[in-house]
N, C-alpha and C positions, 0 to 999 in steps of 0.2 A: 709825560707830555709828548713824548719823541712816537714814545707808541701809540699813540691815540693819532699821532698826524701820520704815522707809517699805516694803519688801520684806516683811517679816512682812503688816504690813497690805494689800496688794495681796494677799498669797495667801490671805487674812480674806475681802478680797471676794472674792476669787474663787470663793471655796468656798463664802461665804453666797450667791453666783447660780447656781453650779451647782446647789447645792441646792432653792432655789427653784423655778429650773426645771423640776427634777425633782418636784419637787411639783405645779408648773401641770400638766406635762404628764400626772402621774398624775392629777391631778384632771380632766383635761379629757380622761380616756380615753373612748371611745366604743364603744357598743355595735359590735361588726360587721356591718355589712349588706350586703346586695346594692346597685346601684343603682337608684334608687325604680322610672326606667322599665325594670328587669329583671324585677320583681318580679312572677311571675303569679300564686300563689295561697298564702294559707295554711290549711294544717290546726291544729287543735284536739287537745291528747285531755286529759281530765281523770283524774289519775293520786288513787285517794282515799285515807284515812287504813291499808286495809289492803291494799295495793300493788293492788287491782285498777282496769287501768285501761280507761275509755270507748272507745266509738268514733271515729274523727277526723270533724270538721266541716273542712267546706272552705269559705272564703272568698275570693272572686275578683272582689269587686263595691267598689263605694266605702268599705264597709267594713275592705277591705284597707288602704284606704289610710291609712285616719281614724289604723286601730291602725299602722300604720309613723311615722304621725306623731307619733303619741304615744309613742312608743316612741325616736324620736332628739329629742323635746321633753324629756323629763320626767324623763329616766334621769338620776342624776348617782353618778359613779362611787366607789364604797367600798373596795373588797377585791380580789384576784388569785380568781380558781376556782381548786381543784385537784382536783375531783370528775366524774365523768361523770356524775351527774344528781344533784339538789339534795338536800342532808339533811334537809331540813323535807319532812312531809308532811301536808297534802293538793298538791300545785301541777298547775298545767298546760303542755303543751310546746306549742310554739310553733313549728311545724314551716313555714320559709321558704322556698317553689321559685321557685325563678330559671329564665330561659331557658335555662343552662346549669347541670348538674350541679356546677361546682367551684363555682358561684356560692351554692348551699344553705345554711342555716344553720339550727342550732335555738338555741332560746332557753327559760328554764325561768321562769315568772310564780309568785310567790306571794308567800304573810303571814308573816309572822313577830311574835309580839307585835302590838304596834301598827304595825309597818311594812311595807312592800310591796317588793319586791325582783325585778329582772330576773337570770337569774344564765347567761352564756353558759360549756361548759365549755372548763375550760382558760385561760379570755379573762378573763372580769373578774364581781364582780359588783356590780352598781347600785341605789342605792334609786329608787324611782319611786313614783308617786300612786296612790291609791284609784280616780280613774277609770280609768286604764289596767287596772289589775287588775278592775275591776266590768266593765268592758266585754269585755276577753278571757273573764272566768269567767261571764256570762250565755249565753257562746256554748258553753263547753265542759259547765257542768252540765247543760244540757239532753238531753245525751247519755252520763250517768252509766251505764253500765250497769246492766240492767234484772234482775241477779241477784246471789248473796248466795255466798262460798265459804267455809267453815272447816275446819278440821280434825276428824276423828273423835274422840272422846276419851272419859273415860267421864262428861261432862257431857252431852253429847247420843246416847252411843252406844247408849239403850233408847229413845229415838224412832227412830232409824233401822232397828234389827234392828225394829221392832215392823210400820215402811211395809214393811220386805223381805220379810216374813212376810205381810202381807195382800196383795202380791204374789205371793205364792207364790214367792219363792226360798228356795233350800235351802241348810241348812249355816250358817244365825241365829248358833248357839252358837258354831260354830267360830269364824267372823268376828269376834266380839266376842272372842274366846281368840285371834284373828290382832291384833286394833287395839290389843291389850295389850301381849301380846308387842314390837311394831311400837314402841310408845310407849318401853317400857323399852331396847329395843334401841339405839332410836337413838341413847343414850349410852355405850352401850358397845362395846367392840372387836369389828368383824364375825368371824363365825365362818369354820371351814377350809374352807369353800366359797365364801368370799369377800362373805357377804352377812348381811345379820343377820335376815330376813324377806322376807314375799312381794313380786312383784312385779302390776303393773295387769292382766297374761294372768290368772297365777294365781287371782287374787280374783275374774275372771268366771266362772271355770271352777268353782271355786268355788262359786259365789253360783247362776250358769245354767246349769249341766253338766245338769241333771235336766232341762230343759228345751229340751235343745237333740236335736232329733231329725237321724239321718241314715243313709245306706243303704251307707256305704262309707268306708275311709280309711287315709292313705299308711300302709303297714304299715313300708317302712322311710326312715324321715328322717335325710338326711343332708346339712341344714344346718347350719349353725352362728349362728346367730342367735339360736337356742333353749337353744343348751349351757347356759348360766347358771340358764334354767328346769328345764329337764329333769333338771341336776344336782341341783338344790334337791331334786323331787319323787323322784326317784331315791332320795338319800341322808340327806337330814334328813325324823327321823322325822315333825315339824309338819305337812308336806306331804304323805306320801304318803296322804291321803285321798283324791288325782289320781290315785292311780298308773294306778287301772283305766279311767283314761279319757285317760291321755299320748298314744294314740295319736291319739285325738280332737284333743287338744290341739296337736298338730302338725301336724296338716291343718285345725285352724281358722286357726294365727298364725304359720307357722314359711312361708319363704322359699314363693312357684311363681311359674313364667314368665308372661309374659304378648308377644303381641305389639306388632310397631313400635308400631302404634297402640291399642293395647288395654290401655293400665297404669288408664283408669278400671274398667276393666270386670274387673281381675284378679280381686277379691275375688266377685261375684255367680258370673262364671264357674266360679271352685273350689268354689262353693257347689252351685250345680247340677250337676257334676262329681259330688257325692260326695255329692246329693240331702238337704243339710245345710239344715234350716227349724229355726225355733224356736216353740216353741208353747206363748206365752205370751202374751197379748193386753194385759196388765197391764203389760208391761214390753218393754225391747227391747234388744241391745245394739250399742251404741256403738263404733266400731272407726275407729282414723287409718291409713292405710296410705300408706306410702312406697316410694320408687321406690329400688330398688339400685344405690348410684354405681357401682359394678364390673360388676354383670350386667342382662341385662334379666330383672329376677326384681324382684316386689314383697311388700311384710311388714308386717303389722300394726304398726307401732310404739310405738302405746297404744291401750287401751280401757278403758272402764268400763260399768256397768250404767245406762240411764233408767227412770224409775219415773215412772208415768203417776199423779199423787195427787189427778189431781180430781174421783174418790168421796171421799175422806176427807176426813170432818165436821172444822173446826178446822185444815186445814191450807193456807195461805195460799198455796206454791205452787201450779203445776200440776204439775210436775215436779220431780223429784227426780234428781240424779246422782251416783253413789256412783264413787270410782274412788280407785286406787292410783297415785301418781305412779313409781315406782321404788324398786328396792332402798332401804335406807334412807331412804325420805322417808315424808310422812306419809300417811294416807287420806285421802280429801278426800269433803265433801258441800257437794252446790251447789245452791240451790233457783232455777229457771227459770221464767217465764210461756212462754216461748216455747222448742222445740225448737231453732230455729233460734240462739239466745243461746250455743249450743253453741260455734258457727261463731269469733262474739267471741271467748268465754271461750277458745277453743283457738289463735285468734291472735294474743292478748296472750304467748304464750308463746314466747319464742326458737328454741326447741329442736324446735319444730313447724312450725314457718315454713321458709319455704326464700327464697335470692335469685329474681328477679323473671324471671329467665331459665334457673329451672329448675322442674321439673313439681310442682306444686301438689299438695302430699299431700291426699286427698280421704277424706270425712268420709261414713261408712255408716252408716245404722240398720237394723242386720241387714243388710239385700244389697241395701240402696236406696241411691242417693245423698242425702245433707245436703247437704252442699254443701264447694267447697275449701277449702284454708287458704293462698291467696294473702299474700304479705309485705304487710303494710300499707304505703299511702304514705307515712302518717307516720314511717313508721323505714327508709324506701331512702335516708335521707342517709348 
């Protein structure tokens, strides 16, 4: 009897140290890092309250080290992650290169209430101090992005047809009877063409078809890149105010070759081919063009209209960008001081971007180069 209560009790402690332990060790879980002398630089980007996020700062000087230190001082560990990037928003990432590739790590900095929190995904998350956070976020706000994106809606959509209009693009009323449609659609079931509204071709064509001069063009298209457009403008009656200019439409965006070394130069070449100018000085359009994984053939893959607004009295941009994201999504207006803001705003986006070892989809104003859309550093981990 004495033994069997001396045996209970042995397996009492046992269990009250395993537990224990298992507590030290949770509590004394550790941020992941590289080794400090691995560590060559960090980037920044500052993600804000409506997902758009900064450019990355790179740091590679004593102040790398100050935040690595404060970062395995100060963390004391809370919670498991189970998220790819953090629920709270404004925060910033915290992108860590190592000498080696496996060695990479990111890390997610922000507030919460009153408290400050490092959050690795997957790994864990930690509270941490106000300096650590004041000193990461002095480095990332500085590089806020320097433009503004919303949706079209009918709270702002008589400012914009009204910039389109002193622009001189055409087709104000239908646009506004497109961003409606678009809005209501979106909750409901897509139609037998598999869409519920226009897409970013459409809306240029659209918006700059009056404007767009040329001497020539492919009479018979036989890609398939276009089906989904051409169906729309074909067969739903909303669209075909295109019809008499499809064929336009298909020698602006639809699939052409280009040589070994000639995929920047596809889009000016098709242009002068087919002696395609635009002859608008107020505005300009905007065109991404990528590279065909299957053929050496290259293709618009988004576009939208610029709007030059620094005549108009009251209006804070210089620039204006109107564009359609895809079937189903919203319209979007983005006010820019700089052209160039383009470049950001189009490589914060996944879907535009490509890996680092393949050809950088390049960014045209009308049949000039912008410039690429190379993968950011901060996100080749």
């Amino acid at each position: 009897m004495i033994q069997r209560q001396a045996d209970k009790v042995a397996i009492c402690i046992m269990t009250i140290i395993i537990v224990l332990a298992g507590c030290a060790a949770s509590g004394d879980k550790k941020v992941e890092l590289p080794e400090s002398v691995s560590i060559e630089s960090i980037e920044l980007q500052f993600m804000d309250d409506s997902g758009t996020s900064s450019g990355a700062v790179s740091i590679d000087n004593e102040e790398k080290d100050a935040i690595i230190e404060l970062i395995q001082t100060t963390c004391k560990y809370r919670s498991e992650s189970v998220y790819d990037n953090p629920q709270e928003t404004p925060y910033i990432s915290v992108n860590i290169h190592a000498k080696t590739e496996e060695e990479n790590r990111v890390l997610y900095v922000y507030k919460k209430g009153n408290g400050y929190y490092v959050e690795q995904p997957y790994i864990g998350i930690w509270t941490t101090d106000e300096e650590l956070y004041n000193r990461i976020n002095s480095h990332a706000e500085g590089r806020k992005a320097g433009f503004t994106t919303e949706d079209i809606t009918d709270n702002n959509i008589s400012e914009v047809s009204s910039i389109m209009e002193n622009a001189g693009l055409s087709n104000a009323d239908v646009f506004k009877k497109w961003v409606g449609e678009s809005t209501a659609g979106r909750s409901e079931e897509s139609g037998a063409n598999g869409f519920t509204d226009a897409d970013c071709r459409m809306t240029v064509m659209l918006l700059a078809g009056e404007s767009i001069g040329y001497e020539s063009v492919d009479d018979n298209y036989d890609g398939t890149y276009l089906m989904f457009d051409t169906d729309a403008i074909e067969n739903n009656e909303a669209y075909r105010v295109l019809l008499d200019k499809e064929k336009l439409f298909t020698t602006l965006f639809g699939e052409v070759p280009y040589s070994k070394d000639g995929f920047a130069d596809a889009l000016p070449e098709n242009w002068r081919k087919h002696g395609i100018v635009f002859n608008n000085d107020k505005c300009s359009i905007i065109s991404i063009v990528f590279k065909s994984l299957e053929k050496e053939e290259a293709f618009v893959g988004h576009t939208g209209i610029l709007i030059d607004t620094r005549d108009i009295e009251g209006e804070e941009a210089n620039y204006l960008f109107i564009e359609k994201l895809a079937f189903g999504e919203p319209f979007k207006v983005t006010k820019l001081n700089e052209k160039e803001e383009l470049i950001t705003l189009f490589s914060e986006r996944a879907d535009y971007t490509v890996e680092k070892d393949e050809p950088a989809p390049v960014v045209y104003e009308n049949d000039k180069i912008l410039g690429e859309l190379k993968r950011p550093k901060a996100t080749e981990d």
